[in-house]
VOBA-487667 format. One record per residue (C-alpha): residue number from 1; z, y, x. Coordinates in pm, 1 decimal, padded with zeros to 6 digits, always signed. Each point is the difference from the previous one (the first is absolute). Example, Ala and Ser with C-alpha at 12.3 -4.5 7.8 and 13.67 -1.06 7.14 Angstrom:
SEZA   num         c3         c2         c1
SEZA     1   +00780.0   -00450.0   +01230.0
SEZA     2   -00066.0   +00344.0   +00137.0
END
This chain:
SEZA   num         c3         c2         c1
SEZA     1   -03362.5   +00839.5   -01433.5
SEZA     2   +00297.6   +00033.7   -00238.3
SEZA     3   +00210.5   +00333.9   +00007.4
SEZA     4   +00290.4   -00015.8   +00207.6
SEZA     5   +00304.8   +00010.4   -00217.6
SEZA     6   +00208.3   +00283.3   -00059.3
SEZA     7   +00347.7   -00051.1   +00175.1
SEZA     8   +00346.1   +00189.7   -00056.6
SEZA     9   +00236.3   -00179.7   +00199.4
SEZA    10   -00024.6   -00172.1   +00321.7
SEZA    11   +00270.7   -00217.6   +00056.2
SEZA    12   +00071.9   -00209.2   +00313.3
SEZA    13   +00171.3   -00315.3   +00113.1
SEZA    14   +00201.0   +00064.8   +00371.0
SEZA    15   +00008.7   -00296.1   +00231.4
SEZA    16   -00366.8   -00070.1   +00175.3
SEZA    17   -00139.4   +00236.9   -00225.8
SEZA    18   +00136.0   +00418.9   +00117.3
SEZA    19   +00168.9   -00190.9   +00330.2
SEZA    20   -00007.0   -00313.4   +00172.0
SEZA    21   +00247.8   -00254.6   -00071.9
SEZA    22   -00031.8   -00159.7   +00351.4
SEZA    23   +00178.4   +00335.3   +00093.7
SEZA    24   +00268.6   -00017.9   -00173.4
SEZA    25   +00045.6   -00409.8   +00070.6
SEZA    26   +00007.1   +00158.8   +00391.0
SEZA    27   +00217.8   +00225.1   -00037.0
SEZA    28   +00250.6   -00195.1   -00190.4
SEZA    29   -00057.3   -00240.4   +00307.4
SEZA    30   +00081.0   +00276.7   +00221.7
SEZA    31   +00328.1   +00052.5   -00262.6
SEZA    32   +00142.5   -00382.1   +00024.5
SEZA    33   -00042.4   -00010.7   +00370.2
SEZA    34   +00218.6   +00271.4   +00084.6
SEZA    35   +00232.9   -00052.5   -00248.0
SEZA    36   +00054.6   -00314.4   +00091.8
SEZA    37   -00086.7   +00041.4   +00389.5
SEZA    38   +00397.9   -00167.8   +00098.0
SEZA    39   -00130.1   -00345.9   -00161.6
SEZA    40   -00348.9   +00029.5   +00066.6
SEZA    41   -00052.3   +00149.5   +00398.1
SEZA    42   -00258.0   +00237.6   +00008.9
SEZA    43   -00104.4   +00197.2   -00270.8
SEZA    44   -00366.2   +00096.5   +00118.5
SEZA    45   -00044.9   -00372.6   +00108.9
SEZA    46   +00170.3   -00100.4   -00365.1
SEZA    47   -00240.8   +00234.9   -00183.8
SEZA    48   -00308.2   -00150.0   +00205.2
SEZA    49   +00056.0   -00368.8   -00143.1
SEZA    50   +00067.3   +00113.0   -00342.8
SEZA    51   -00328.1   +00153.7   -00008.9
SEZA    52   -00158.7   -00279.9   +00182.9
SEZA    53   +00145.2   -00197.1   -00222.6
SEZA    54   -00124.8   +00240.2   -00301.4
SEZA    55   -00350.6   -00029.0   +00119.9
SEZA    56   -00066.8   -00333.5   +00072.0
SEZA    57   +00305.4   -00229.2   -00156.4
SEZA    58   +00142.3   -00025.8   -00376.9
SEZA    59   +00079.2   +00367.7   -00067.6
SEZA    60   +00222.7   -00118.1   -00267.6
SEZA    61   +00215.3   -00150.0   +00242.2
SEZA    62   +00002.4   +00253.0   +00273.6
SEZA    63   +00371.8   +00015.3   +00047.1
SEZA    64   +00084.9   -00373.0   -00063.2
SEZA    65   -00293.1   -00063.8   +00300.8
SEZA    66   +00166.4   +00234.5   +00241.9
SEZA    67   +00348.3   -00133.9   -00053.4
SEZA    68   -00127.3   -00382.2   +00071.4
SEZA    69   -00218.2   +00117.6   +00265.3
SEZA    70   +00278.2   +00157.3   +00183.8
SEZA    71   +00331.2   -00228.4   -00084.9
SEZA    72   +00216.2   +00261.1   -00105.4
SEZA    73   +00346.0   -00089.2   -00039.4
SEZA    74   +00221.1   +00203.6   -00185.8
SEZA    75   +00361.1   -00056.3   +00108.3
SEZA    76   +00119.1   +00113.8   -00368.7
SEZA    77   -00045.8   +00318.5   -00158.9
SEZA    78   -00231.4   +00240.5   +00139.3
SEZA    79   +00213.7   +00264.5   +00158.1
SEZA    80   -00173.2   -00022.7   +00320.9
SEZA    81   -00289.0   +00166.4   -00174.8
SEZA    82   -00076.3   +00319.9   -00071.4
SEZA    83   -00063.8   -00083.9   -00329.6
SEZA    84   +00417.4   +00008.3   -00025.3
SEZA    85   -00003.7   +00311.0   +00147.0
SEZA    86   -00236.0   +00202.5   -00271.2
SEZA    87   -00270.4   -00215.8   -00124.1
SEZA    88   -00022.5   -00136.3   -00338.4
SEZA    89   +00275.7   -00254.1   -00127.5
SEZA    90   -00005.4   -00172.6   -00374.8
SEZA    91   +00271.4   +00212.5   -00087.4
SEZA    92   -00156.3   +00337.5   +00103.0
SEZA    93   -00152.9   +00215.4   -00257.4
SEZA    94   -00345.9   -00039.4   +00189.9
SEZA    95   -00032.8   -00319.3   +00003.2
SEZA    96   -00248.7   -00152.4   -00222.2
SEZA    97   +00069.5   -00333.8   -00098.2
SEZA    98   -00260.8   -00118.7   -00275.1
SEZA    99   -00270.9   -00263.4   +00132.8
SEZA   100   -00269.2   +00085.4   +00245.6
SEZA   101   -00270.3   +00201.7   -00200.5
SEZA   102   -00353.6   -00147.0   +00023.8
SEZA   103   -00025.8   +00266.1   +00272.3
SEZA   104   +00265.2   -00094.4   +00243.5
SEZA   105   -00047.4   -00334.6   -00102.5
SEZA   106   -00333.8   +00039.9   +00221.2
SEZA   107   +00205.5   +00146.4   +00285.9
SEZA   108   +00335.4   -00113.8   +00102.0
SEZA   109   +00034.4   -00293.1   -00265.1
SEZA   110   +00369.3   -00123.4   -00115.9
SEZA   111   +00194.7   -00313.4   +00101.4
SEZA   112   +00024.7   -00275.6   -00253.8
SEZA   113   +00209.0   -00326.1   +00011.7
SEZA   114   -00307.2   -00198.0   -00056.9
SEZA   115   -00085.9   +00143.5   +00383.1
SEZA   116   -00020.8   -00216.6   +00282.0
SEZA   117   +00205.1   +00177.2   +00185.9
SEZA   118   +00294.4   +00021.8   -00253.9
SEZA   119   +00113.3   -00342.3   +00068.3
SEZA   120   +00289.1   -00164.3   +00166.9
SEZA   121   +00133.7   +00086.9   +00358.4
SEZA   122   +00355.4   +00168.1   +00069.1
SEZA   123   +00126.8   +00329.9   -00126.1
SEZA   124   -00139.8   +00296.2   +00205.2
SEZA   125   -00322.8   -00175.0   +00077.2
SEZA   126   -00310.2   +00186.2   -00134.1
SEZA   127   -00116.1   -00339.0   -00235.5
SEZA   128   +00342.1   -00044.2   -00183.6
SEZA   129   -00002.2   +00014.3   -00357.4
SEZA   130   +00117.6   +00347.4   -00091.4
SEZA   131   -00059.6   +00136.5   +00343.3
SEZA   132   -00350.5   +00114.0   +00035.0
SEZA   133   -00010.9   +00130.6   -00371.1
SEZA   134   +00255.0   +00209.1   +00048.1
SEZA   135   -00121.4   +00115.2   +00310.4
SEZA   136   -00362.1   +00026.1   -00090.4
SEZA   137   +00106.3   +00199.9   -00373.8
SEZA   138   +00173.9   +00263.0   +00274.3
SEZA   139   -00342.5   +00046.0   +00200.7
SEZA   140   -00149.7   +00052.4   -00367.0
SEZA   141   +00255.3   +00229.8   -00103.9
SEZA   142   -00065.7   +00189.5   +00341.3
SEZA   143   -00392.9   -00022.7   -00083.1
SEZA   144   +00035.3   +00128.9   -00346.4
SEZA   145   +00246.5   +00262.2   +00078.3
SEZA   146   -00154.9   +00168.5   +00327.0
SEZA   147   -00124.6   +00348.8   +00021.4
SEZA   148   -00377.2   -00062.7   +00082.3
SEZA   149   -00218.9   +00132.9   +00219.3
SEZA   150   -00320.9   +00015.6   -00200.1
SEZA   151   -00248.1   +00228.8   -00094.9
SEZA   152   -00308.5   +00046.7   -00245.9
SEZA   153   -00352.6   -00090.5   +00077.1
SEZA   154   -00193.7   +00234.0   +00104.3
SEZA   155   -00230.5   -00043.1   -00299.6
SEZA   156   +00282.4   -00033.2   -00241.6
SEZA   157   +00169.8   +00365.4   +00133.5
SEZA   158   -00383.1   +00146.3   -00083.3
SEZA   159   -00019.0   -00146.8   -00333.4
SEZA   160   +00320.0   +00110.7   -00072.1
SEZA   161   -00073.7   +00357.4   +00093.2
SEZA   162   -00382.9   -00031.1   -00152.9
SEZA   163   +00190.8   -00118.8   -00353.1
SEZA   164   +00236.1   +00252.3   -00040.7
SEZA   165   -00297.5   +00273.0   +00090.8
SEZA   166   -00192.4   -00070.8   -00265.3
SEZA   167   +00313.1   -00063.3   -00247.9
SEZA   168   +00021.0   -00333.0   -00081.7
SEZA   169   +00369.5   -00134.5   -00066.9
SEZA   170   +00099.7   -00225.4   +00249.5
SEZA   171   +00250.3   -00300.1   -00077.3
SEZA   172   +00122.9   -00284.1   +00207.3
SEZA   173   +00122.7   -00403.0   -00095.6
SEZA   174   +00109.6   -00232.5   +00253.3
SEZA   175   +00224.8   -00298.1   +00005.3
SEZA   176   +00254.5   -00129.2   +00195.8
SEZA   177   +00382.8   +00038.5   +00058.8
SEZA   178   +00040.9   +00390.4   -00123.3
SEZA   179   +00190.5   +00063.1   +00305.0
SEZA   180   -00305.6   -00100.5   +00239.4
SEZA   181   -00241.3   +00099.3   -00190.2
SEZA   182   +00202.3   +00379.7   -00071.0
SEZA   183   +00059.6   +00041.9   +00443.1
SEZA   184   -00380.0   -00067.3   +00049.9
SEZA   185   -00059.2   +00262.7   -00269.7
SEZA   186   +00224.3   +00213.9   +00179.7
SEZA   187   -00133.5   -00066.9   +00315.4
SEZA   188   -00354.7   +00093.9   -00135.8
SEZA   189   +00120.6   +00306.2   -00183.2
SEZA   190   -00163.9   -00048.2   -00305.5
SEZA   191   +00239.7   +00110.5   -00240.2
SEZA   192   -00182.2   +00355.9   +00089.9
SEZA   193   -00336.4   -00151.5   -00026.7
SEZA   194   -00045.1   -00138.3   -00356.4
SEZA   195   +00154.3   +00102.0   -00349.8
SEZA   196   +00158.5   -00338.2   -00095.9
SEZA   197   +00127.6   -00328.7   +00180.6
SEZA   198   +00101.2   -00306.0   -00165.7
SEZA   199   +00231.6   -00311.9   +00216.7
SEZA   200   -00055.4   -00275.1   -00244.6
SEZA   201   +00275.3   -00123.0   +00085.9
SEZA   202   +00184.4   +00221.0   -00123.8
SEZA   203   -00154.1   -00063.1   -00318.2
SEZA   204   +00236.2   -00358.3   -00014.6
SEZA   205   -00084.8   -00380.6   +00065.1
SEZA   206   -00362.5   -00077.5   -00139.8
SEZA   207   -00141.6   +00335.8   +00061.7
SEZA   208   -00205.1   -00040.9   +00319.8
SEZA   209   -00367.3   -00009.9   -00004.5
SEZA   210   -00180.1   -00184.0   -00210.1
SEZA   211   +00198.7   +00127.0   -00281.4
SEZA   212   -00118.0   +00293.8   -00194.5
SEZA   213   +00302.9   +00229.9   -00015.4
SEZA   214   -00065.4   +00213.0   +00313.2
SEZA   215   -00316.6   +00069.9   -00053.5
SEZA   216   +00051.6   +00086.7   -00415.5
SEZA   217   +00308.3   +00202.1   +00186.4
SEZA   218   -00208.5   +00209.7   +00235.4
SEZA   219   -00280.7   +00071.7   -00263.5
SEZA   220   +00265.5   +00185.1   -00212.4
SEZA   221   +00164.5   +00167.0   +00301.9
SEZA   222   -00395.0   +00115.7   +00093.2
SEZA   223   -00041.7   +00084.1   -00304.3
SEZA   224   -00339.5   -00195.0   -00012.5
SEZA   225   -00190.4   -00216.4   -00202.3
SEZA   226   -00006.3   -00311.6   +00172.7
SEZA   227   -00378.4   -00003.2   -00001.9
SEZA   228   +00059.9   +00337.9   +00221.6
SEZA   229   +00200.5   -00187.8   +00221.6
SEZA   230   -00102.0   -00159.0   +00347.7
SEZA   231   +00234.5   -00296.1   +00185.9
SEZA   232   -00095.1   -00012.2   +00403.3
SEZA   233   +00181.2   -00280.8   +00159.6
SEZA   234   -00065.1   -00316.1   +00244.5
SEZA   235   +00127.6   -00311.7   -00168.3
SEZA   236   -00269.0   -00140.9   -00229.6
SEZA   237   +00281.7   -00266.2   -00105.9
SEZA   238   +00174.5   +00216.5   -00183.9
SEZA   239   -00078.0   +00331.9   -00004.9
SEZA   240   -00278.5   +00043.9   -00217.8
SEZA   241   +00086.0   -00206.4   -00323.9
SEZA   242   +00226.0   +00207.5   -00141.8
SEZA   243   -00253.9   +00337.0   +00014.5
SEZA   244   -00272.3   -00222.8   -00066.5
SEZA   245   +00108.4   -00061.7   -00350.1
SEZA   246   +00138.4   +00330.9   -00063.6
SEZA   247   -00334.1   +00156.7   +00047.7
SEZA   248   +00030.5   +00147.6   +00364.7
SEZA   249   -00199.2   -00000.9   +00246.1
SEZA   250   +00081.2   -00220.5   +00303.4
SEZA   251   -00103.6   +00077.3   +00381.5
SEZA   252   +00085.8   -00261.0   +00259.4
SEZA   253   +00017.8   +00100.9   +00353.2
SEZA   254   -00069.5   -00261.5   +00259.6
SEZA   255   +00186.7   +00122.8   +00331.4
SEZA   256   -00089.8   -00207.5   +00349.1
SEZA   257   +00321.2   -00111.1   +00058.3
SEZA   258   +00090.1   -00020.0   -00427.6
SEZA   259   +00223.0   -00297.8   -00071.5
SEZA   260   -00211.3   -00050.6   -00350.1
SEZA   261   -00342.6   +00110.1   +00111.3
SEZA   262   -00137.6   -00369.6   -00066.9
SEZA   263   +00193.8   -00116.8   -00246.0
SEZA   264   -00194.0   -00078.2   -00323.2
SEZA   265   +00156.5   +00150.4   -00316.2
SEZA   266   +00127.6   -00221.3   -00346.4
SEZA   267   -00202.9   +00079.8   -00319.7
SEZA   268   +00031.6   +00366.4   -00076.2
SEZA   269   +00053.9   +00063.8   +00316.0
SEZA   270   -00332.9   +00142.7   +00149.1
SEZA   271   -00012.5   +00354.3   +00149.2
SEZA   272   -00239.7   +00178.9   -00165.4
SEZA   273   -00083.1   +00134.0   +00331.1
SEZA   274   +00035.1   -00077.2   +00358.0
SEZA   275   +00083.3   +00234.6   +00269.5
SEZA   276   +00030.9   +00017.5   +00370.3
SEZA   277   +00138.2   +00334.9   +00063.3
SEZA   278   +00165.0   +00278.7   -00258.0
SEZA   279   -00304.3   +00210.3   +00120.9
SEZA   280   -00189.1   -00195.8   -00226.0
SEZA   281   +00238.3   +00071.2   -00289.6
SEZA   282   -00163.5   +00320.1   -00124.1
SEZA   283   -00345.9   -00135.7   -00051.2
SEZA   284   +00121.5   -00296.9   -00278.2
SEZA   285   +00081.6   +00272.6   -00238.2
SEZA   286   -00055.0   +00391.8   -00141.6
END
């Protein structure tokens, strides 16, 4: 049997992989229905159908699927809402208006003219052209913006702690709207728990996984050889080409309820290992 290899830097990927992403779709659920509870009635009952929706519907079109399950009508603008009274608006500094990442694409979806939905009927009427986008790209706003309730795996806080024991630097890339992706960071507290974190989307348009810059980035910050350097994530899509022909090694972890656990990866793409549970993590390298 071949010699494990030697590894510096273990570097993660966030959503399915130290937390999961279901958790934070829920609680941004949770977020839209009570910030929107004047329009929409109930907020537990309003967060139920999102996530019944979620789990058994189009998850890119959670919102959209509420709305024409429901018949909103919105008499004009939406000062009945809480939104209006708090919540994100386009012109507020936390609102984050770039296109649904490939992550919140998979959970609350955005409205598009080609829709069903966005077609004909009068003014007001959930269905009218304008409408529903606008009202929909408030929900997101609300979804992207919320404080969330989430917190690490239980594996993912022990490999954490087990990394940083026995000294290996600990870095973190994730996609995604940098204002999302920097509250669930928050939420998890792990600017205290590894030595470098890079948004790549901060890095400017054309810098999300598969491209190479974040990962050439975080090998510098490290200060590691890239064939020193280990990439853990859950989306064999994407997340392993880029490390793959830098020279890292790549660790997929398949979670039960992991949005890419069966999805088969492009060329370049394989994992060089598969894992069910950080636990495992320790054993694929000295």
């Amino acid at each position: 049997m071949p010699d494990k290899p030697t590894i510096a830097a273990v570097v993660f990927d966030l959503d399915d992989t130290l937390y999961p992403e279901r958790a934070y779709a829920f609680s941004g659920f949770d977020a839209v229905a009570a910030t929107f509870e004047d329009l929409l009635g109930d907020p537990e009952q309003t967060a139920a159908d999102m996530r019944r929706i979620f789990e058994h519907g189009d998850r890119r079109r959670v919102f959209n699927t509420l709305l024409a399950e429901r018949g909103v009508r919105d008499d004009g603008p939406l000062d009945r809402s809480r939104e209006s009274r708090g919540g994100a608006t386009r012109s507020s500094p936390i609102a984050n208006d770039d296109g649904p990442s490939d992550r919140s694409r998979g959970s609350c979806g955005g409205a598009t003219r080609s829709s069903p939905l966005a077609k004909g009927g009068k003014r007001g009427v959930v269905g009218s052209p304008g409408t529903e986008e606008a009202l929909v790209r408030r929900m997101i706003e609300t979804y992207r913006s919320h404080r969330p309730n989430i917190s690490l795996a239980p594996d993912a806080d022990a490999a954490l702690t087990r990394l940083r024991e026995k000294g290996h630097p600990l870095g973190l890339i994730t996609d995604g709207p940098a204002v999302m992706q920097a509250a669930k960071i928050q939420a998890l507290a792990l600017a205290g728990r590894v030595d470098e974190i890079i948004l790549t989307a901060e890095l400017g348009p054309g810098f999300g996984k598969p491209h190479p810059r974040a990962f050439e980035l975080m090998a510098e910050r490290l200060k590691a050889a890239p064939s020193q350097c280990v990439y853990v994530a859950d989306n064999a899509v994407k997340d392993f080409v880029a490390p793959n022909a830098l020279g890292w090694l790549t660790v997929q972890i398949t979670r039960p309820d992991g949005v890419y656990r069966d999805i088969d990866p492009p060329d370049g793409g394989q994992p060089a290992h598969v894992i069910e549970t950080l636990d495992s993590l320790d054993d694929l390298f000295a």
